[in-house]
N, C-alpha and C positions, 0 to 999 in steps of 0.2 A: 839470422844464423847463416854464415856459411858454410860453404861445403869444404870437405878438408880435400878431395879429387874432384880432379874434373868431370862431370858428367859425361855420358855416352851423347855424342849430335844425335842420333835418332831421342835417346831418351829427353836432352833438349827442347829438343821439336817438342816433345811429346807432355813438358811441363807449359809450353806456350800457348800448347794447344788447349791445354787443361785447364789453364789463366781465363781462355780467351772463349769457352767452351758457353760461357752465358752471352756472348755476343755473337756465335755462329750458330745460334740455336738449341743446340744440343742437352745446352740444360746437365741436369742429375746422370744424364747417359753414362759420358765420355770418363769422367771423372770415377766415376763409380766401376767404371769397367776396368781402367786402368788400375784402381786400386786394386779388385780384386786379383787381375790377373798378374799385374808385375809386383806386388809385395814383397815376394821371396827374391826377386831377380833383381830388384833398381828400389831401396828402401828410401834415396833420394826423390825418387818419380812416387813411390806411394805417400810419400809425408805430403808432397806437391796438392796429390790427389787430397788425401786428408784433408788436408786444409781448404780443398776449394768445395767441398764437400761442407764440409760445416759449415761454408761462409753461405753456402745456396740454400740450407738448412735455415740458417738464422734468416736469410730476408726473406723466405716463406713464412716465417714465424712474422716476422716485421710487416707483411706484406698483409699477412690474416687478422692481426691488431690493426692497424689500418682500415678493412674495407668496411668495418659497423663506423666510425668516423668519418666515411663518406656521406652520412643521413646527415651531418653540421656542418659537410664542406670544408672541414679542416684537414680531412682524409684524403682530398683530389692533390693538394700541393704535398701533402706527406708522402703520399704514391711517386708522385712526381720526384721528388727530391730523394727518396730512395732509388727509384730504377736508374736517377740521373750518377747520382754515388756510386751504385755497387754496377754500373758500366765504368765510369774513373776509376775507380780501387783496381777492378779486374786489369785493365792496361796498365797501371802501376805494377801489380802484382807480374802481369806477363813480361814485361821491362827488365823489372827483377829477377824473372826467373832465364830469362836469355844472356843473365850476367852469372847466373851458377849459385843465386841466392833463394833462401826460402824466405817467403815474403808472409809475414804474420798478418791476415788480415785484421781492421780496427772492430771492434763492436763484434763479436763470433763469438757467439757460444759452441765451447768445444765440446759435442756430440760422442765425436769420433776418434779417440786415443790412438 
């Protein structure tokens, strides 16, 4: 989905950031702050937030089904190939969003309307 204006460069920055928000650490933070506090101001940066939101949602879900599958070692390369994925998707997703698009993540249960 495109966006029909151009984003604001801080609010830019601030969906890269949102993208990239599982590889600088920050986790559920960033994402979550953002949404609460810019929704009424930037509904492009809170759909952003949305979405990364749910995606960090669902591989906690993915993540929790997984670690009892660790007892047959089938769960260490599922771990694996998850954290390897949802680091990929996120720099997709941040690529995307430095181009002014909203990037659907794959496999996301949407949580968060």
């Amino acid at each position: 989905m495109e966006s029909r204006t151009a984003p604001d460069p801080n609010d830019k920055i601030l969906m890269i950031l949102c993208h990239l928000s599982l590889l600088i650490g920050v986790g559920f933070v960033l994402p979550l702050v953002l949404f609460l506090v810019k929704r009424e101001e930037s509904p492009l940066l809170a759909d952003h937030a949305k979405e990364v939101l749910n995606f960090h949602i669902s591989l906690l879900i993915y993540a929790i089904c997984c670690i009892p599958l660790v007892l047959v070692l089938i769960g260490i390369p599922m771990l694996l190939g998850l954290a390897l994925g949802g680091l990929m998707i996120s720099i997709v997703a941040a690529i995307k969003a430095s181009e002014g698009v909203l990037y659907r993540y794959p496999l996301t249960i949407r949580f968060i309307v």
